[in-house]
C-alpha positions as CSV (number, residue, x, y, z in Angstrom):
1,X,-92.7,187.2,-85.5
2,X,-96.0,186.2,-83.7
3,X,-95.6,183.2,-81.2
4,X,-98.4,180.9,-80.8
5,X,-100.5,181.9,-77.5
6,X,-100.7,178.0,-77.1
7,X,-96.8,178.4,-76.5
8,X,-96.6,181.0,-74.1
9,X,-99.2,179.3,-72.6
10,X,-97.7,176.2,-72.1
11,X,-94.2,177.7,-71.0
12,X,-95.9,179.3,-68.3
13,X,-97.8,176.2,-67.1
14,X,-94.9,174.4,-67.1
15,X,-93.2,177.1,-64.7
16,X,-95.5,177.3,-62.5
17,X,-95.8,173.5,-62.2
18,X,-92.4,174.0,-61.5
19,X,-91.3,173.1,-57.4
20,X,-88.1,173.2,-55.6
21,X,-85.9,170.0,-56.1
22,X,-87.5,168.7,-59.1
23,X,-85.7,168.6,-62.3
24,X,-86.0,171.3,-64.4
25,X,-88.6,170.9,-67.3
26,X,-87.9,171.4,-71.1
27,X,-89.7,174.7,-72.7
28,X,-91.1,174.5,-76.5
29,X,-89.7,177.1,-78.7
30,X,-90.9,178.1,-82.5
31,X,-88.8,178.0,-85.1
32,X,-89.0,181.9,-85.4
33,X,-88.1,182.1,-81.7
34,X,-84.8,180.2,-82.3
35,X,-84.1,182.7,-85.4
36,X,-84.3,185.5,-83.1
37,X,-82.2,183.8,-80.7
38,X,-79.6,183.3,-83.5
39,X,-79.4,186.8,-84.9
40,X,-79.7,188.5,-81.5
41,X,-76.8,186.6,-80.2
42,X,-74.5,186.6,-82.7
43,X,-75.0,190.3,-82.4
44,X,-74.2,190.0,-79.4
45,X,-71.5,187.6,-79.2
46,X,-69.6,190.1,-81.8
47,X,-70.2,193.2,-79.5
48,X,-68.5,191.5,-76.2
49,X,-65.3,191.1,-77.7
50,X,-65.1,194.5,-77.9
51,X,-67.0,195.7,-74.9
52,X,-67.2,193.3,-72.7
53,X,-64.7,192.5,-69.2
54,X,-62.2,189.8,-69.9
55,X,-64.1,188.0,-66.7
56,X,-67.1,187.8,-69.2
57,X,-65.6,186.5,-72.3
58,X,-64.4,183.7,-70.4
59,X,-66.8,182.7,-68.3
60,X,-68.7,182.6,-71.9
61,X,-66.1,180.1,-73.1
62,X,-67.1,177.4,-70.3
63,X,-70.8,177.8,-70.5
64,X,-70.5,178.0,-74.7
65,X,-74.6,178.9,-75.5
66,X,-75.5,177.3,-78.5
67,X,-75.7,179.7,-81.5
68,X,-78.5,178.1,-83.3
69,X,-81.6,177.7,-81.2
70,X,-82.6,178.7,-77.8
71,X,-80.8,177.2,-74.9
72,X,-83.2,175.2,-72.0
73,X,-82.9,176.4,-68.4
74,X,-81.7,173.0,-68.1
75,X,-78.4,172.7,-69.8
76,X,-76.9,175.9,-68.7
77,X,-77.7,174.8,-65.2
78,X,-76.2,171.7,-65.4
79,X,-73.0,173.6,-66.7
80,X,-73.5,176.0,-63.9
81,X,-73.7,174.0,-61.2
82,X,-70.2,172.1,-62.0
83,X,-68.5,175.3,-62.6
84,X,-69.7,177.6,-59.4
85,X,-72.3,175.5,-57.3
86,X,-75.3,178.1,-58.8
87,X,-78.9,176.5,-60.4
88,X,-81.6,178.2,-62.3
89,X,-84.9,177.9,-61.3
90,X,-87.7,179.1,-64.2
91,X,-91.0,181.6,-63.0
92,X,-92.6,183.8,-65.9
93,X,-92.1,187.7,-66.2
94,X,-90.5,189.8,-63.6
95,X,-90.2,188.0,-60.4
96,X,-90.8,190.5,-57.3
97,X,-87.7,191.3,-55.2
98,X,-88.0,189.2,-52.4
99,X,-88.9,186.5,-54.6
100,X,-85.5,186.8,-56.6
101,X,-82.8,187.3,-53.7
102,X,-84.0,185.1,-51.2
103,X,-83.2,181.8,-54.2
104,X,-79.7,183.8,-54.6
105,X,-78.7,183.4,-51.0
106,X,-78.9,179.3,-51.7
107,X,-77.5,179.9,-55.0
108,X,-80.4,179.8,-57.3
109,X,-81.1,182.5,-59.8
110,X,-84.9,182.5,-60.8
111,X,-85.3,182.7,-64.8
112,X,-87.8,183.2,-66.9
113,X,-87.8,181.1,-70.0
114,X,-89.7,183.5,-72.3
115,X,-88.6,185.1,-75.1
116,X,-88.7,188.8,-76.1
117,X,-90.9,189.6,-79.1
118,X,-88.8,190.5,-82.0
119,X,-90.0,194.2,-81.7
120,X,-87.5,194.5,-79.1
121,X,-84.7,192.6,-80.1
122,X,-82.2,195.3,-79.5
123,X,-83.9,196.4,-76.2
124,X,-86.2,194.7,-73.7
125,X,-87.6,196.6,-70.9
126,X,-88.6,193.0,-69.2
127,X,-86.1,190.2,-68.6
128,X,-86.3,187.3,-71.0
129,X,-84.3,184.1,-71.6
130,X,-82.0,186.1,-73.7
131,X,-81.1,188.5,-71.0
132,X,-81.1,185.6,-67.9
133,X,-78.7,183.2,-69.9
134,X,-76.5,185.8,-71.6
135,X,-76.4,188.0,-69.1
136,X,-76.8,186.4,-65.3
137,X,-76.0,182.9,-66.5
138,X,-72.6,183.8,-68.2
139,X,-71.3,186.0,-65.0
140,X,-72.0,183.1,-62.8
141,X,-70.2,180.7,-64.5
142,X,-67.2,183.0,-62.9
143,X,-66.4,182.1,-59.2
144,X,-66.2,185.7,-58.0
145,X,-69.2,186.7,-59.7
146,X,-71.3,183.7,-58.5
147,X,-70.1,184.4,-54.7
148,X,-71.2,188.0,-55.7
149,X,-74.9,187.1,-56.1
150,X,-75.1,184.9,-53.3
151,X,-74.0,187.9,-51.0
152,X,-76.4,190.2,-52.6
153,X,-78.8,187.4,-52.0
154,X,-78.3,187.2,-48.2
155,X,-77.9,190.6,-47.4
156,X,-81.2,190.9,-49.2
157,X,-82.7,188.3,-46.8
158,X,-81.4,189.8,-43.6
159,X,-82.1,193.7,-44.4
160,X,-83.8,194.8,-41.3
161,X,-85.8,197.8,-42.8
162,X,-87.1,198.9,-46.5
163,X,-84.3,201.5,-46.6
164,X,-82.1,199.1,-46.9
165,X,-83.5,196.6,-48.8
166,X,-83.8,199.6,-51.7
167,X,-80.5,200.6,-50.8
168,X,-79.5,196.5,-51.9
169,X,-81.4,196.8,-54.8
170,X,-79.4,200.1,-56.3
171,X,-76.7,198.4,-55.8
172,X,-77.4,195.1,-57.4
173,X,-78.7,197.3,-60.5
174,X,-75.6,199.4,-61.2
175,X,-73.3,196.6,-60.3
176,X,-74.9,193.1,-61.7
177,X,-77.6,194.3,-63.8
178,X,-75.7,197.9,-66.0
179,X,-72.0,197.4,-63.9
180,X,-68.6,198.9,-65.8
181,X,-65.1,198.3,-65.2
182,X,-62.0,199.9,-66.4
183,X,-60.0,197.3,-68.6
184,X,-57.0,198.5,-70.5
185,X,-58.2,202.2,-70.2
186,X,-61.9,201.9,-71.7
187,X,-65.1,200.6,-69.6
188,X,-66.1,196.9,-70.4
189,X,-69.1,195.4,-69.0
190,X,-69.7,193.5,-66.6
191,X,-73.8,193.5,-65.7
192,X,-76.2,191.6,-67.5
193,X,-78.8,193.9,-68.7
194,X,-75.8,195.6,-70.3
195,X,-74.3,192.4,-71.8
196,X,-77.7,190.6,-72.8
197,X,-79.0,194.0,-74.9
198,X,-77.7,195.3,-78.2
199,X,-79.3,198.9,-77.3
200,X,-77.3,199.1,-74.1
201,X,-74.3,197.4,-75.7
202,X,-74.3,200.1,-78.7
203,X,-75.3,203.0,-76.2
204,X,-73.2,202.3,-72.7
205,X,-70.2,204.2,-74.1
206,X,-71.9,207.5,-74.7
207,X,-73.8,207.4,-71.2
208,X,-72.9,209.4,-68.6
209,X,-70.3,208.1,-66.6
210,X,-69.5,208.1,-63.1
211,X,-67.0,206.7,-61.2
212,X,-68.3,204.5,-58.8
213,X,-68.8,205.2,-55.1
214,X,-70.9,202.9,-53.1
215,X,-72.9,206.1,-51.9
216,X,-73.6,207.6,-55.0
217,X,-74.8,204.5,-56.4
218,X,-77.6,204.3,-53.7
219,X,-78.4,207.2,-54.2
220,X,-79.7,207.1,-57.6
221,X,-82.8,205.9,-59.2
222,X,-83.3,203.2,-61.4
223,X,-85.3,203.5,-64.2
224,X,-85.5,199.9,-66.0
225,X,-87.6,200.8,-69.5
226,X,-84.8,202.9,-71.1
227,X,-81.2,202.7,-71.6
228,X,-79.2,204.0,-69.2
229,X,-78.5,207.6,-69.3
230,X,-76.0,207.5,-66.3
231,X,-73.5,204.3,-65.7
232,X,-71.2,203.9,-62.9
233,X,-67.5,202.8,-63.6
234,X,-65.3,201.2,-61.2
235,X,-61.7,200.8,-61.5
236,X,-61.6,197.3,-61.9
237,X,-63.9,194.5,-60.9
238,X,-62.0,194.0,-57.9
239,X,-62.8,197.6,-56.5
240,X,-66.6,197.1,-57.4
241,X,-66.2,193.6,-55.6
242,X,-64.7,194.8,-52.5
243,X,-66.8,198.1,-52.6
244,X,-70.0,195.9,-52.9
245,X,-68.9,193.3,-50.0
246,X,-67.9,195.4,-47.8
247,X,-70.9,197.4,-48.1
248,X,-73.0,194.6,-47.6
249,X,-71.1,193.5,-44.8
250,X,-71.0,196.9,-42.8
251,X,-75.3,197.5,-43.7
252,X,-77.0,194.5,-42.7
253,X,-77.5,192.5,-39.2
254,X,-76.5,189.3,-40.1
């Protein structure tokens, strides 16, 4: 599949024309793109009831992504925003981390409308529009998820020293990003890189696994470009929850 530059091109000027309390702009997509959206996330869609936490699969039922085409920014917002308060905002690429939590503490989650090229369907090291709407814009069409993000978000903007701040984004990596939970005996998932890739769906279950303790968790490095080699699994996503908040709670100077 090769997308017109002209497209990108225009997806990103229409980003970055993007402000703070507008509506949110359309983005063009080609024909090809909306093929890949298709087959990726029917994939997909067949691999969460299987592997995915029961929290996901119905959250997925309220926000119902169409199967045919690429969803706009715009519709899943709209659907967001009746369910759990949250909005999307769009900005191209990887958006740097102050950039992304600060919107989160005021219940925005920045998203990138681009789409991965097909030669990593099953894997993208780089977030796309498959991984922001499949992944992050499922989860926070659930309440406890979307309040989840928000704390993240805050405790992001009131970290008093880089230590901390890294310590926040460990976290939010093995929690909201390649999180597990125990449901009827097996790990589900429950973080969106996880969800939104067929390489990390296919592969999660043969990772090492750990079970998950706040400090261990921040204590391990992230590497983004690869699946996941080590995962860690909390008993239920109300242990990860409470874990998480409390956390939060105890580490920052609000």
């Amino acid at each position: 599949m090769t997308v017109c530059l002209d497209v990108r091109a225009e997806r990103e000027r229409v980003a970055r024309a993007f402000r703070p309390g507008q509506p949110l702009p359309d983005f063009g997509y080609s024909s090809e793109e909306d093929a890949l959206w298709s087959r990726v996330f029917a994939t997909l869609r067949g691999m969460h009831e299987h592997f995915s936490c029961v929290r996901y699969q119905l959250a997925a039922q309220r926000v119902e992504l169409p199967t045919g085409r690429v969803p706009q920014l715009r519709e899943v917002s709209r659907t967001l925003r009746s369910l759990t308060g949250f909005e999307l905002a769009p900005a191209m690429g990887a958006v740097p981390g102050p950039l992304f939590y600060a919107p989160l503490a005021e219940g925005i989650l920045t998203s990138t409308p681009d789409l991965r090229p097909v030669t990593e369907q099953l894997f993208s090291p780089d977030p796309d529009v498959i991984h922001e709407l499949v992944g992050h814009g499922v989860m926070l069409a659930d309440p406890e998820f979307a309040q989840l993000y928000r704390w993240f978000g805050r405790a992001a903007v009131h970290a008093a020293s880089d230590e901390v701040r890294t310590a926040i984004s460990r976290l939010f990596w093995f929690t909201m990003e390649v999180g597990l939970v125990i449901e009827r005996g097996h790990p589900r998932a429950c973080g969106a890189a996880i969800l939104s890739s067929v390489a990390e769906m296919e592969s999660f279950v043969d990772a090492e696994l750990r079970d998950f303790r706040v400090e261990d968790v921040i204590a391990s490095d992230i590497d983004d470009s690869i699946c996941q080699p080590v995962l860690f699994v909390a008993d239920s996503v109300s242990q990860m929850t409470d874990d998480v908040k409390r956390f939060l709670a105890t580490s920052v100077d609000w």
